[in-house]
mmJSON file of the N, C-alpha and C atoms, coordinates in Angstrom:
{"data_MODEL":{"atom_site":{
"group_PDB":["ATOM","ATOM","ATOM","ATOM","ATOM","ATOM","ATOM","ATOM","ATOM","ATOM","ATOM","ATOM","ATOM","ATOM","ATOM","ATOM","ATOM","ATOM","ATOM","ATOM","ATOM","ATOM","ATOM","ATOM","ATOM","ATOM","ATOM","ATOM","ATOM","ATOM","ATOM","ATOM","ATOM","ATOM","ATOM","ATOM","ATOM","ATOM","ATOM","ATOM","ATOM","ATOM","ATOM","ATOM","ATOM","ATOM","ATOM","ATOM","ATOM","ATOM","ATOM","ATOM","ATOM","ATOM","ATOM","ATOM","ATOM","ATOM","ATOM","ATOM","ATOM","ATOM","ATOM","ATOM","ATOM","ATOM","ATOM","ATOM","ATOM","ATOM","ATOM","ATOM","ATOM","ATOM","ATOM","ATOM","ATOM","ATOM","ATOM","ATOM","ATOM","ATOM","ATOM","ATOM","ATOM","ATOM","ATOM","ATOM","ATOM","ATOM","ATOM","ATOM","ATOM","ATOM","ATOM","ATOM","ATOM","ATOM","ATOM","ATOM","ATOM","ATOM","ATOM","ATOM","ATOM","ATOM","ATOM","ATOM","ATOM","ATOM","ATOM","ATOM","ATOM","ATOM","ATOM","ATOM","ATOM","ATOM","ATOM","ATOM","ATOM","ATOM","ATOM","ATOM","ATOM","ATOM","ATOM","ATOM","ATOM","ATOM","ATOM","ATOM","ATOM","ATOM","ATOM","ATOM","ATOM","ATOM","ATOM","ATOM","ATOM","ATOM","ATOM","ATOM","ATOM","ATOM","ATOM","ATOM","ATOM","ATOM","ATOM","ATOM","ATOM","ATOM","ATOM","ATOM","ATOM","ATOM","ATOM","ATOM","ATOM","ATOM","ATOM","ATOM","ATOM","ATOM","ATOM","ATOM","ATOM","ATOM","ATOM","ATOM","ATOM","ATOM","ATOM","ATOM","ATOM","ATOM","ATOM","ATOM","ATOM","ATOM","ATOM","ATOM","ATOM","ATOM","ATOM","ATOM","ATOM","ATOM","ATOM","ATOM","ATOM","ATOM","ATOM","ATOM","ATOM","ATOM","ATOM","ATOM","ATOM","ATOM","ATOM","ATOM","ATOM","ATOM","ATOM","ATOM","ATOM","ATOM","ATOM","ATOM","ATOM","ATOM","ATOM","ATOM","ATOM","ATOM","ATOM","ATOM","ATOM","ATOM","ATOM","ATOM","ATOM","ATOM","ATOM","ATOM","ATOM","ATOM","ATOM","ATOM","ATOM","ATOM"],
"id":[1,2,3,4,5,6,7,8,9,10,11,12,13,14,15,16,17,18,19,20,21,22,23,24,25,26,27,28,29,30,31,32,33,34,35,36,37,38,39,40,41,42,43,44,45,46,47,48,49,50,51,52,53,54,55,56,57,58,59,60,61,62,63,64,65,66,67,68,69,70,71,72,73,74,75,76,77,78,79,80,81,82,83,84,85,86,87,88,89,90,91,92,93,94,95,96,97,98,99,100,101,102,103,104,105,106,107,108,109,110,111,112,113,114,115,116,117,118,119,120,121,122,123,124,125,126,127,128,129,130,131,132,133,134,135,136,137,138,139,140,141,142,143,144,145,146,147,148,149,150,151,152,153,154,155,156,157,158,159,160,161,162,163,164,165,166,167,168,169,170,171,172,173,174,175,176,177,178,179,180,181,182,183,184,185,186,187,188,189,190,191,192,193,194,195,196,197,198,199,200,201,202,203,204,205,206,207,208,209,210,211,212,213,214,215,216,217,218,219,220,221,222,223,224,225,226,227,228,229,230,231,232,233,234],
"type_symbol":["N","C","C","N","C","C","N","C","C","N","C","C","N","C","C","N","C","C","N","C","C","N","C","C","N","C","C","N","C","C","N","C","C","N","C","C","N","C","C","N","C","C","N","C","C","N","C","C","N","C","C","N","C","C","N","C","C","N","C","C","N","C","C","N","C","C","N","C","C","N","C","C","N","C","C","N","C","C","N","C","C","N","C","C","N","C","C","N","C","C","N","C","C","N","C","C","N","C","C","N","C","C","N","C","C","N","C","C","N","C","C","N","C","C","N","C","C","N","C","C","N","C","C","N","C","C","N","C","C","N","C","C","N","C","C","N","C","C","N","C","C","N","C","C","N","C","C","N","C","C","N","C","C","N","C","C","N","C","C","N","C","C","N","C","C","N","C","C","N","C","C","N","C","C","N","C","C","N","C","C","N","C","C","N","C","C","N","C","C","N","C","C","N","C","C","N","C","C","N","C","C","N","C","C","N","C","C","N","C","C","N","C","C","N","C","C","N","C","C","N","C","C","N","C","C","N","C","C","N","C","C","N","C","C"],
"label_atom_id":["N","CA","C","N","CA","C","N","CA","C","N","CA","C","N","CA","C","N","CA","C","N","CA","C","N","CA","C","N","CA","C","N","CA","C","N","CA","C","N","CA","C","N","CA","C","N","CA","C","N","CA","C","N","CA","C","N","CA","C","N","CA","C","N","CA","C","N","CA","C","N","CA","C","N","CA","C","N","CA","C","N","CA","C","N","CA","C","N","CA","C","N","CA","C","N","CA","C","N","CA","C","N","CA","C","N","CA","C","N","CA","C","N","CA","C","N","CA","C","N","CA","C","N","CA","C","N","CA","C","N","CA","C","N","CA","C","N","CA","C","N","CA","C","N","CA","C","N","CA","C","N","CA","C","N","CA","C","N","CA","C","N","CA","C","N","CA","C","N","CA","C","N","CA","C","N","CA","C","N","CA","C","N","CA","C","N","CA","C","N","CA","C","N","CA","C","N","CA","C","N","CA","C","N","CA","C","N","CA","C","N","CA","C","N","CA","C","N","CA","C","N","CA","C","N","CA","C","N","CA","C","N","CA","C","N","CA","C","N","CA","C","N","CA","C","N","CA","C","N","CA","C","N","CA","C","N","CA","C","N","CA","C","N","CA","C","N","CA","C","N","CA","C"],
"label_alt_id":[null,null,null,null,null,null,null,null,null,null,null,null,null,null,null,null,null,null,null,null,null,null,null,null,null,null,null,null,null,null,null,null,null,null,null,null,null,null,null,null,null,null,null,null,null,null,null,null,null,null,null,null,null,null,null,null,null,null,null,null,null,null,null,null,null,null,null,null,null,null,null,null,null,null,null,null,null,null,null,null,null,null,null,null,null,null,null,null,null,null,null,null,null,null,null,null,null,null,null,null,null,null,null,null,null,null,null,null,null,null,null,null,null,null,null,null,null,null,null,null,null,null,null,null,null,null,null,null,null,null,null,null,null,null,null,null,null,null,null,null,null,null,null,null,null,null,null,null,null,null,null,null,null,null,null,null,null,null,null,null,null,null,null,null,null,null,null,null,null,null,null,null,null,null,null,null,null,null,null,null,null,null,null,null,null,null,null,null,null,null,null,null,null,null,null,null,null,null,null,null,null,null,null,null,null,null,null,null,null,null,null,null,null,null,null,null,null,null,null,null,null,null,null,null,null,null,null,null,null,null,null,null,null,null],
"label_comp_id":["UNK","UNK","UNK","UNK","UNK","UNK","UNK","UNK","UNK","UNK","UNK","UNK","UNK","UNK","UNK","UNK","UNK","UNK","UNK","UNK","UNK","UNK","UNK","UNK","UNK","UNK","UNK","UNK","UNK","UNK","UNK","UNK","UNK","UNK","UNK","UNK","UNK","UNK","UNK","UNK","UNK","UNK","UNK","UNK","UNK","UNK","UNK","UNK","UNK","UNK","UNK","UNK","UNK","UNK","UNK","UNK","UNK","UNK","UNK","UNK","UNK","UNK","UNK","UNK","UNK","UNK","UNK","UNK","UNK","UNK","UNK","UNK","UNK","UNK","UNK","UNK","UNK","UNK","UNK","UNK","UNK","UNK","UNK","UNK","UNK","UNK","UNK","UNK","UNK","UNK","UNK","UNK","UNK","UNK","UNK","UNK","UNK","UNK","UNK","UNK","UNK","UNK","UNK","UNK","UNK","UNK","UNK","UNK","UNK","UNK","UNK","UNK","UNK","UNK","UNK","UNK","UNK","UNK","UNK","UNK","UNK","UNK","UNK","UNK","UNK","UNK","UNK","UNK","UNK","UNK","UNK","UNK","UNK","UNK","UNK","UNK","UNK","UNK","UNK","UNK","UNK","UNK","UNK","UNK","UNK","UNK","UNK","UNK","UNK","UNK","UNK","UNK","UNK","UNK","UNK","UNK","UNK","UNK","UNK","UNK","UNK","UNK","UNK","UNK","UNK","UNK","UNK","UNK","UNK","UNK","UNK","UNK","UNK","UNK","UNK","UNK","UNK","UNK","UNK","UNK","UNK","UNK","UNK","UNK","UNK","UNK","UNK","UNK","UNK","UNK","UNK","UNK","UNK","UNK","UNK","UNK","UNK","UNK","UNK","UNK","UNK","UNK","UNK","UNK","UNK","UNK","UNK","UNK","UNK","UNK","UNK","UNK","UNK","UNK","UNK","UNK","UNK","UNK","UNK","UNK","UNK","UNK","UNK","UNK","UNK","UNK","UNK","UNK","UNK","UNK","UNK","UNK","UNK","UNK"],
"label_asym_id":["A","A","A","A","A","A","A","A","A","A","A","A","A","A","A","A","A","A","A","A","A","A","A","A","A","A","A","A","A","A","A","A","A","A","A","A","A","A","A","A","A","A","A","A","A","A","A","A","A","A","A","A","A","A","A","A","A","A","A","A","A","A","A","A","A","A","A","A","A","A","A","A","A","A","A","A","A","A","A","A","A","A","A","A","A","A","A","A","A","A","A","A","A","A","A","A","A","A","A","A","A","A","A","A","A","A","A","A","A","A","A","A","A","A","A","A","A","A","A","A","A","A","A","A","A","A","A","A","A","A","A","A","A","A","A","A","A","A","A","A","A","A","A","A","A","A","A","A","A","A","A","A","A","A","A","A","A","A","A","A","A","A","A","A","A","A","A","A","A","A","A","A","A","A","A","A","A","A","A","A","A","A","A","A","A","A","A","A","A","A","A","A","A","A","A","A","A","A","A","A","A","A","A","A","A","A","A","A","A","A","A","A","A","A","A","A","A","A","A","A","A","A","A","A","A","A","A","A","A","A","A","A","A","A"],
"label_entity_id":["1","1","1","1","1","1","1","1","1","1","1","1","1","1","1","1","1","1","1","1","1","1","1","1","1","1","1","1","1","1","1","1","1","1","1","1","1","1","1","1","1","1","1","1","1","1","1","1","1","1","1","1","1","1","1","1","1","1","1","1","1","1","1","1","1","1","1","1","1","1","1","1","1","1","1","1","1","1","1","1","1","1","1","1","1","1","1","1","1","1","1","1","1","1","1","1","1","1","1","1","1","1","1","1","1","1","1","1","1","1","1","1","1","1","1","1","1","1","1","1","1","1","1","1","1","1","1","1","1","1","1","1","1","1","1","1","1","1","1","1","1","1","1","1","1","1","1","1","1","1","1","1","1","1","1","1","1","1","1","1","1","1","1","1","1","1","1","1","1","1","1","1","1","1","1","1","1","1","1","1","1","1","1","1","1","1","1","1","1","1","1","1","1","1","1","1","1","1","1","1","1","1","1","1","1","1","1","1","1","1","1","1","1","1","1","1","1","1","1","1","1","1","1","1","1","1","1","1","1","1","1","1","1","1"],
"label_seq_id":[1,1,1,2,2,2,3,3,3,4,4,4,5,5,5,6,6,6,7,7,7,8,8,8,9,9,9,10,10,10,11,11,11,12,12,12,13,13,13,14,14,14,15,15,15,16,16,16,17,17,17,18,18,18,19,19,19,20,20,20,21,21,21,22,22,22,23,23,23,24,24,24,25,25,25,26,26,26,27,27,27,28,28,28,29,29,29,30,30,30,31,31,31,32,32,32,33,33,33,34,34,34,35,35,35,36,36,36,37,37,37,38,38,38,39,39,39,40,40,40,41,41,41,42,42,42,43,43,43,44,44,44,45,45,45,46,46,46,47,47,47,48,48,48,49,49,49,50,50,50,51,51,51,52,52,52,53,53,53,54,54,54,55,55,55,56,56,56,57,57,57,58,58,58,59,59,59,60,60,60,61,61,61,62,62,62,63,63,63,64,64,64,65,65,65,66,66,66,67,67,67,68,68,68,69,69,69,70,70,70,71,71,71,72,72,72,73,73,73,74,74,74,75,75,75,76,76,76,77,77,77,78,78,78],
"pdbx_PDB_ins_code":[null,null,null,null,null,null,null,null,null,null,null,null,null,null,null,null,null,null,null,null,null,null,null,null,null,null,null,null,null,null,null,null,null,null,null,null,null,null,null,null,null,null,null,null,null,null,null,null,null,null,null,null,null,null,null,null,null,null,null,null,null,null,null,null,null,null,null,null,null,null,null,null,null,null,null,null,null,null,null,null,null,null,null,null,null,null,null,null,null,null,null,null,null,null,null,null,null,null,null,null,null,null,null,null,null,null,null,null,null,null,null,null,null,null,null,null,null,null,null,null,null,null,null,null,null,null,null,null,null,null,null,null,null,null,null,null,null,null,null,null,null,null,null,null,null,null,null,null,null,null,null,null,null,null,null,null,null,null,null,null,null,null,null,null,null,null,null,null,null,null,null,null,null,null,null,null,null,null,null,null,null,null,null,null,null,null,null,null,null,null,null,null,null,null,null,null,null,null,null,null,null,null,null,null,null,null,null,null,null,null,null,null,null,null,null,null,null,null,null,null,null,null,null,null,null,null,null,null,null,null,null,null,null,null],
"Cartn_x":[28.131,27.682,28.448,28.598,29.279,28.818,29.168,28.617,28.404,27.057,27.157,28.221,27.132,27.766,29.024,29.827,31.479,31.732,31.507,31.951,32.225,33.124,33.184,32.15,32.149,31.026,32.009,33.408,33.856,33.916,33.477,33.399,32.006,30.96,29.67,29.365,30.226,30.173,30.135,31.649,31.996,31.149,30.62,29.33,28.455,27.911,26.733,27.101,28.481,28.71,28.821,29.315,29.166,28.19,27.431,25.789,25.32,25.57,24.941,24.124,24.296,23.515,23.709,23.171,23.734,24.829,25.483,27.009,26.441,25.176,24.702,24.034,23.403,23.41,24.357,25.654,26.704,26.475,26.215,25.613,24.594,23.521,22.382,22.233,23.117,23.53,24.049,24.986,25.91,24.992,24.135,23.149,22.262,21.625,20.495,21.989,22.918,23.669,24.198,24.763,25.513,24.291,23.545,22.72,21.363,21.014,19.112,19.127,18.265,17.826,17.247,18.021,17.395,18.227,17.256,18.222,18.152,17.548,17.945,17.626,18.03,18.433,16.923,15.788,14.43,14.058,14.334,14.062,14.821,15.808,16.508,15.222,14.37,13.136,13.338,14.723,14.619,15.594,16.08,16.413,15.422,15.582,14.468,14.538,13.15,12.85,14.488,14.201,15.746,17.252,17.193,18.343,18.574,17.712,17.158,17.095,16.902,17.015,18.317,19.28,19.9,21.381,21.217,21.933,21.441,19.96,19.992,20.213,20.439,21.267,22.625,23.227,24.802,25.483,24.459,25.31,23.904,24.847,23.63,24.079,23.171,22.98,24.58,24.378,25.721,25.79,24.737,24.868,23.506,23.953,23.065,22.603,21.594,21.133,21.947,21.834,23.276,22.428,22.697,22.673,22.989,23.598,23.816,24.132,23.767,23.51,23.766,25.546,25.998,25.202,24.948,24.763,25.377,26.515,27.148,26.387,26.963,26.389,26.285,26.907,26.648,25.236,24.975,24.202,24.269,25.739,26.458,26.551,25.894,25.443,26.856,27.053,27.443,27.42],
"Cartn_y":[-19.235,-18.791,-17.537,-17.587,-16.412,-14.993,-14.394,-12.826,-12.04,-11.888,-11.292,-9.984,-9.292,-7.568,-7.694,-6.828,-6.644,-7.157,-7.974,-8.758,-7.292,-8.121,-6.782,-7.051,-6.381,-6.515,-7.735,-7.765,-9.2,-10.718,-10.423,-11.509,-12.418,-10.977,-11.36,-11.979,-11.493,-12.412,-13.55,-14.209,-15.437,-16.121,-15.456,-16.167,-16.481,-16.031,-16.082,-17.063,-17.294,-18.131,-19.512,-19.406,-20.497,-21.605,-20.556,-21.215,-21.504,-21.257,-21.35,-20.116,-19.375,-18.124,-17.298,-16.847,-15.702,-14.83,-14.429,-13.819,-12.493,-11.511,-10.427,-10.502,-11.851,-11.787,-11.046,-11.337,-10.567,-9.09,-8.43,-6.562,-6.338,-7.525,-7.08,-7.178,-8.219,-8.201,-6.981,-6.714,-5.234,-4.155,-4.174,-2.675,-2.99,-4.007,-4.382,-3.949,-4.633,-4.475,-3.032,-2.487,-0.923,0.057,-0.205,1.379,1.403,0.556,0.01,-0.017,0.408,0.076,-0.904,-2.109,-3.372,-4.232,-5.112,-5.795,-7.257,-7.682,-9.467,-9.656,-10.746,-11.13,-11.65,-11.484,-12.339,-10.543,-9.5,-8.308,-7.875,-8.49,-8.546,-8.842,-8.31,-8.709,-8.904,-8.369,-8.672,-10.166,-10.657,-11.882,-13.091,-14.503,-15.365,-15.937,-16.462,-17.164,-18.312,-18.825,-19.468,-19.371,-17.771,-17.185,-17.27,-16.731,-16.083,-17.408,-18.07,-19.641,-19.84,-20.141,-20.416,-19.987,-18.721,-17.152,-17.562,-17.316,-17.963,-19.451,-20.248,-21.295,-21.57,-20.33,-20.443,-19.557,-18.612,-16.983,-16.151,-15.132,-14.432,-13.066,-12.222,-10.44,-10.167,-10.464,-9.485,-8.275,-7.477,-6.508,-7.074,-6.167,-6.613,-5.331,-5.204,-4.488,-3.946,-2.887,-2.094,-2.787,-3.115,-4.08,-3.082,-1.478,-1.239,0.444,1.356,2.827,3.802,4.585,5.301,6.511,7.251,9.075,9.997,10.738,11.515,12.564,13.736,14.952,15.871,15.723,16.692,15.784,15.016,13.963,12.86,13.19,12.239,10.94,9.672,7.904,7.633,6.564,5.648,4.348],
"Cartn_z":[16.588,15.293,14.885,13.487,13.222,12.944,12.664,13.044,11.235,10.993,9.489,9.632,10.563,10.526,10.942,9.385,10.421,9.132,8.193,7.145,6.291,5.36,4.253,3.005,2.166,0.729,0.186,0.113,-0.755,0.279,1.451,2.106,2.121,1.984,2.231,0.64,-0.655,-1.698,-2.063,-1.483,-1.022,-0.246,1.064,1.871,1.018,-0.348,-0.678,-1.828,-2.853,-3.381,-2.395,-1.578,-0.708,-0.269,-0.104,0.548,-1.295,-2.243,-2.851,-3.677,-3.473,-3.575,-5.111,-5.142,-6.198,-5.963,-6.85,-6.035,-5.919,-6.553,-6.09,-4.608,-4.332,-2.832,-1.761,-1.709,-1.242,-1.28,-2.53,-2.243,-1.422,-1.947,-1.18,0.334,1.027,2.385,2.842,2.451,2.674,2.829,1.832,1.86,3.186,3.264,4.557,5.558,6.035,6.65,7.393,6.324,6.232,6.05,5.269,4.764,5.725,6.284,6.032,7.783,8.529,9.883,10.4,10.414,10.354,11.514,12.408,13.644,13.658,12.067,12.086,10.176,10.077,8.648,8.094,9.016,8.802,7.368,8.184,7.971,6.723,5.749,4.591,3.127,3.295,2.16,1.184,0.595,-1.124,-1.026,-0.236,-0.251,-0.668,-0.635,-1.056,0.234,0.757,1.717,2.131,1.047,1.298,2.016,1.196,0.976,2.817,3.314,4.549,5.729,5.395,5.808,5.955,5.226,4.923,5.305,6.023,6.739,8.099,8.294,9.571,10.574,9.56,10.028,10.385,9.71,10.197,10.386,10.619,11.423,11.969,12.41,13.251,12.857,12.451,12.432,12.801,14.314,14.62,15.571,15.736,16.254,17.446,18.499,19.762,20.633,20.998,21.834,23.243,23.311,24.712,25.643,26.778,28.221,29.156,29.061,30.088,29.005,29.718,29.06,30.572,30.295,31.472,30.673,31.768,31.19,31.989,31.502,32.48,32.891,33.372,33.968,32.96,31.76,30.848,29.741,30.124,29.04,28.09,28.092,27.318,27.512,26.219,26.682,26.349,26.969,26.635,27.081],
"occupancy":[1.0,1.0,1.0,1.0,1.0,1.0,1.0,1.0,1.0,1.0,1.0,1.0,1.0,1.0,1.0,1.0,1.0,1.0,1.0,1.0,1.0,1.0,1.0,1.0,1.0,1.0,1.0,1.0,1.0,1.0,1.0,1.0,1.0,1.0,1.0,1.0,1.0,1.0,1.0,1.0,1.0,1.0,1.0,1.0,1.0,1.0,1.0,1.0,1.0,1.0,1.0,1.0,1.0,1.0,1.0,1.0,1.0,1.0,1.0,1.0,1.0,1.0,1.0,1.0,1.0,1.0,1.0,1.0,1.0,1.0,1.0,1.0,1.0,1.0,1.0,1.0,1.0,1.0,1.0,1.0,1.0,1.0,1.0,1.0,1.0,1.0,1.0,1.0,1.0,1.0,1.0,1.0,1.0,1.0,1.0,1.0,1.0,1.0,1.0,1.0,1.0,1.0,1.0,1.0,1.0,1.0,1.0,1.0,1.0,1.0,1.0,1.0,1.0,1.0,1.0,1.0,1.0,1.0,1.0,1.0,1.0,1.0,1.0,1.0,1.0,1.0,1.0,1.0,1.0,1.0,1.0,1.0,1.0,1.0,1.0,1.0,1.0,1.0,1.0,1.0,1.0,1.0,1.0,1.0,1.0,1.0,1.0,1.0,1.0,1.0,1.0,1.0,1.0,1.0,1.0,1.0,1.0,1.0,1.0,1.0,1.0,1.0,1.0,1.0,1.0,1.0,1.0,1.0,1.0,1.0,1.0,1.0,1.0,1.0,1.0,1.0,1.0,1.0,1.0,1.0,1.0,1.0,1.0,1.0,1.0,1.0,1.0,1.0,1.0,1.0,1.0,1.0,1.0,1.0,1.0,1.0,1.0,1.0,1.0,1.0,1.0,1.0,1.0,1.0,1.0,1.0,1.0,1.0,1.0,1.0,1.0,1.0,1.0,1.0,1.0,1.0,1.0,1.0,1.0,1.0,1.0,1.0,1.0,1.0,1.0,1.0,1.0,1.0,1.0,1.0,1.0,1.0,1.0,1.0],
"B_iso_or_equiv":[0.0,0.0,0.0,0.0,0.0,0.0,0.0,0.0,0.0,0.0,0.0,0.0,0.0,0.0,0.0,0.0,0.0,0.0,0.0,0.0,0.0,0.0,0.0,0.0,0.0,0.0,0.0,0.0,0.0,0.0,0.0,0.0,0.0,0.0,0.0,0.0,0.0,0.0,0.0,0.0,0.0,0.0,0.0,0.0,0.0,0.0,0.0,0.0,0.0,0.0,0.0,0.0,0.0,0.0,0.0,0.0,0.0,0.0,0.0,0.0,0.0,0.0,0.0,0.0,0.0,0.0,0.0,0.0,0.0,0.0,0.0,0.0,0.0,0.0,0.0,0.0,0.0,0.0,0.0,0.0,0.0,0.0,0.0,0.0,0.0,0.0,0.0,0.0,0.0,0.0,0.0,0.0,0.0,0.0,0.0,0.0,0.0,0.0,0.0,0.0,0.0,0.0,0.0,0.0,0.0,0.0,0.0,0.0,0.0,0.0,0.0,0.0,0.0,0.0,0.0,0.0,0.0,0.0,0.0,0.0,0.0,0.0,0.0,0.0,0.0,0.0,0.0,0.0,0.0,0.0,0.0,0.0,0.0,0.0,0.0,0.0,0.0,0.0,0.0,0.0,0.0,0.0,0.0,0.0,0.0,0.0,0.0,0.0,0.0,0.0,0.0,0.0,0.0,0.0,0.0,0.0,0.0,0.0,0.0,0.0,0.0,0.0,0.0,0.0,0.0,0.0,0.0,0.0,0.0,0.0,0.0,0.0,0.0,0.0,0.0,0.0,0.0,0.0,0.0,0.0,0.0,0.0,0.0,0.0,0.0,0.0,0.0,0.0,0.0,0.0,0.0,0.0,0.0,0.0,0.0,0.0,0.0,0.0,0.0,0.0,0.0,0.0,0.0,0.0,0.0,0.0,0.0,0.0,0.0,0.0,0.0,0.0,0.0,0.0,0.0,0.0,0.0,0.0,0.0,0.0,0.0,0.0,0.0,0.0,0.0,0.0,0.0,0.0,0.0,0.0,0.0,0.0,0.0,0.0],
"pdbx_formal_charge":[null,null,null,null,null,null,null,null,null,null,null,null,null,null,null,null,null,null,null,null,null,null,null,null,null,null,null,null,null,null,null,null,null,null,null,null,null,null,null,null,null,null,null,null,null,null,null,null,null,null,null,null,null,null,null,null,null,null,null,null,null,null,null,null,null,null,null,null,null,null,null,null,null,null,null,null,null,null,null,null,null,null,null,null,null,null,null,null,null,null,null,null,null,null,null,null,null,null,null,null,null,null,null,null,null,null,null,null,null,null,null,null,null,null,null,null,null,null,null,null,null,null,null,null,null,null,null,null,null,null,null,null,null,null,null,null,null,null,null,null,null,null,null,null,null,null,null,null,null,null,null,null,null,null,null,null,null,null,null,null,null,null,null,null,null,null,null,null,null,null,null,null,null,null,null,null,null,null,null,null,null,null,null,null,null,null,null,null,null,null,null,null,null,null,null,null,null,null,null,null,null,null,null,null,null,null,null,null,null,null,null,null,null,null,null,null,null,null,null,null,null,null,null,null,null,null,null,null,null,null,null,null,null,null],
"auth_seq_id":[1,1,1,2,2,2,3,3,3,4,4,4,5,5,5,6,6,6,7,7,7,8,8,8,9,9,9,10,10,10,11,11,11,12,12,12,13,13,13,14,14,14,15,15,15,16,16,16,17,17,17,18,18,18,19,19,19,20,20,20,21,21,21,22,22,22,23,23,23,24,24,24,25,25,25,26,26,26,27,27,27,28,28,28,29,29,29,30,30,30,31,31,31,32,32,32,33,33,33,34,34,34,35,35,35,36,36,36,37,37,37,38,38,38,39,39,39,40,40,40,41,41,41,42,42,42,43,43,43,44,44,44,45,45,45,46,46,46,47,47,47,48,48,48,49,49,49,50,50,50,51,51,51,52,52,52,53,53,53,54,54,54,55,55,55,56,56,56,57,57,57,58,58,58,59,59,59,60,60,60,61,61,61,62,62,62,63,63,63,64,64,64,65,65,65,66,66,66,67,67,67,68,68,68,69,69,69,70,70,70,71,71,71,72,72,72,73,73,73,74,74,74,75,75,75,76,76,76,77,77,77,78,78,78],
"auth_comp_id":["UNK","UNK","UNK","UNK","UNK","UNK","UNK","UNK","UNK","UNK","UNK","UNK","UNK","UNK","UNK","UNK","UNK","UNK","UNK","UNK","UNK","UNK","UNK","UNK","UNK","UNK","UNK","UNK","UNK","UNK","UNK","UNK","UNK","UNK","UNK","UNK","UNK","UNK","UNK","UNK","UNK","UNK","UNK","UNK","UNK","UNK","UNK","UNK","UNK","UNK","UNK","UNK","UNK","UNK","UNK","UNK","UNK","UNK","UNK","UNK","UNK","UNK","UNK","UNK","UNK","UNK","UNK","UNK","UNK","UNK","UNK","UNK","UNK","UNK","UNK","UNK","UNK","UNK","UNK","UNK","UNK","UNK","UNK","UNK","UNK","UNK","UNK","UNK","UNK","UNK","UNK","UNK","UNK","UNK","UNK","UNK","UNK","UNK","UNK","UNK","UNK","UNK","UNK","UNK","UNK","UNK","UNK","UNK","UNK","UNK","UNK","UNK","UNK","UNK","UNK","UNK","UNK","UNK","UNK","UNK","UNK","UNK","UNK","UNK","UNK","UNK","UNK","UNK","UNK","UNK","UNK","UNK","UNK","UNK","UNK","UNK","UNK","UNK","UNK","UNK","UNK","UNK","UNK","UNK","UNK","UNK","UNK","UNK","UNK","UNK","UNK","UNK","UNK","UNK","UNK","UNK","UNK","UNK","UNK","UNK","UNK","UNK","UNK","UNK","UNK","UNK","UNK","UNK","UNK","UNK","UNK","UNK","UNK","UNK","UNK","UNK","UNK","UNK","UNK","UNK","UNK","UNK","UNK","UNK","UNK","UNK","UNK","UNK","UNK","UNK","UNK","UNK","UNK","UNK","UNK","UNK","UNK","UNK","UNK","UNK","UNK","UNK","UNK","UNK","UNK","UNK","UNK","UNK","UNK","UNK","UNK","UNK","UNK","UNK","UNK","UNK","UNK","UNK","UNK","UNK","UNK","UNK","UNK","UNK","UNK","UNK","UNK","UNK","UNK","UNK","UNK","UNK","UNK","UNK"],
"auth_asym_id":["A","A","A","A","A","A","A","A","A","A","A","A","A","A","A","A","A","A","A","A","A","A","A","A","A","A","A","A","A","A","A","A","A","A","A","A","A","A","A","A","A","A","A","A","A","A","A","A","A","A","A","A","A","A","A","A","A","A","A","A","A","A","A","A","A","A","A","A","A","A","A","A","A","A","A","A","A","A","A","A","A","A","A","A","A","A","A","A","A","A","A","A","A","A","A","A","A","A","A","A","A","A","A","A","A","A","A","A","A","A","A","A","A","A","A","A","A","A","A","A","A","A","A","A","A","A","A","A","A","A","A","A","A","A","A","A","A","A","A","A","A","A","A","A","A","A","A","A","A","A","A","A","A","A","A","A","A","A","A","A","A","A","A","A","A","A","A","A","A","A","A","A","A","A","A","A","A","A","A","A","A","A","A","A","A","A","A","A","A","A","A","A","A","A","A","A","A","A","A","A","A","A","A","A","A","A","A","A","A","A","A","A","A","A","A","A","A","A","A","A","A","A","A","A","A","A","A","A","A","A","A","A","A","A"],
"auth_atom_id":["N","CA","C","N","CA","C","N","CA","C","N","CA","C","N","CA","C","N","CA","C","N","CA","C","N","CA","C","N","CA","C","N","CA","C","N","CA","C","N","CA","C","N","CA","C","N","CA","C","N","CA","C","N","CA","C","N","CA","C","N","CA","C","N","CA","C","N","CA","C","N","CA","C","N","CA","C","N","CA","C","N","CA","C","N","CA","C","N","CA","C","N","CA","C","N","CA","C","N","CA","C","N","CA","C","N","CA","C","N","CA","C","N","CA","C","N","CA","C","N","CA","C","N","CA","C","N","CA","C","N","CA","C","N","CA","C","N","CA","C","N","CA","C","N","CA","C","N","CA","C","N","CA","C","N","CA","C","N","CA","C","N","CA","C","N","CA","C","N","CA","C","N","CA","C","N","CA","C","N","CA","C","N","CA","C","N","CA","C","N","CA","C","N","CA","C","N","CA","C","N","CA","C","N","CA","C","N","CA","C","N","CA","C","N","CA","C","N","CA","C","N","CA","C","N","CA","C","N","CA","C","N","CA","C","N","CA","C","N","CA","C","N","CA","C","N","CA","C","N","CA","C","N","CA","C","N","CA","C","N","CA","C","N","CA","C","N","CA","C","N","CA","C"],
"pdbx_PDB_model_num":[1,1,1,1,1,1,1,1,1,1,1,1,1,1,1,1,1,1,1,1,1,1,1,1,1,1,1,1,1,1,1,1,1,1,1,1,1,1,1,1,1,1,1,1,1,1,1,1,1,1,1,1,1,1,1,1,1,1,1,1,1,1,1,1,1,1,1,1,1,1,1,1,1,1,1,1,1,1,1,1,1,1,1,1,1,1,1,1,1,1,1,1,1,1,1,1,1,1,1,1,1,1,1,1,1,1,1,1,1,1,1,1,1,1,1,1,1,1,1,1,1,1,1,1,1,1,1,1,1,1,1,1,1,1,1,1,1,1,1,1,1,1,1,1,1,1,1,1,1,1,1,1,1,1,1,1,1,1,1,1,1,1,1,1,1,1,1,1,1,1,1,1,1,1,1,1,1,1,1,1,1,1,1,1,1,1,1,1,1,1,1,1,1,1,1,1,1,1,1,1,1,1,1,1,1,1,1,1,1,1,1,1,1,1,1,1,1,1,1,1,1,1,1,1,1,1,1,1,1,1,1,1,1,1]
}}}
């Protein structure tokens, strides 16, 4: 599956003309995406049930939870 996050604002356009969507769909991805603290596309609210359906059938969020967190001696994660 493909990966939303990482897309640009004119890609996520095209995604949304694609599926069908409204071509303002494409901004409103970007903002949930880039601006908003959010870790799946269910969590995109001003989308339509559909819209949201429709995203989660053929891509995924994108971003994933760290699996493994070093902390040096000064405190510093990574």
């Amino acid at each position: 599956m493909e990966a939303l996050f990482g897309k640009t604002l004119s890609e996520l356009t095209a995604l949304a003309i694609e599926l069908g969507l409204p071509k303002f769909t494409g901004k409103q991805m970007a903002e949930w995406l880039y601006q908003k603290d959010i870790s799946s596309i269910e969590e995109m609210t001003n989308l339509s049930k559909k819209a949201r359906e429709l995203l989660n059938d053929k891509y995924e969020f994108g971003l994933v939870d760290s699996t493994k967190v070093q902390e040096s001696v000064d405190g510093t994660k990574k």
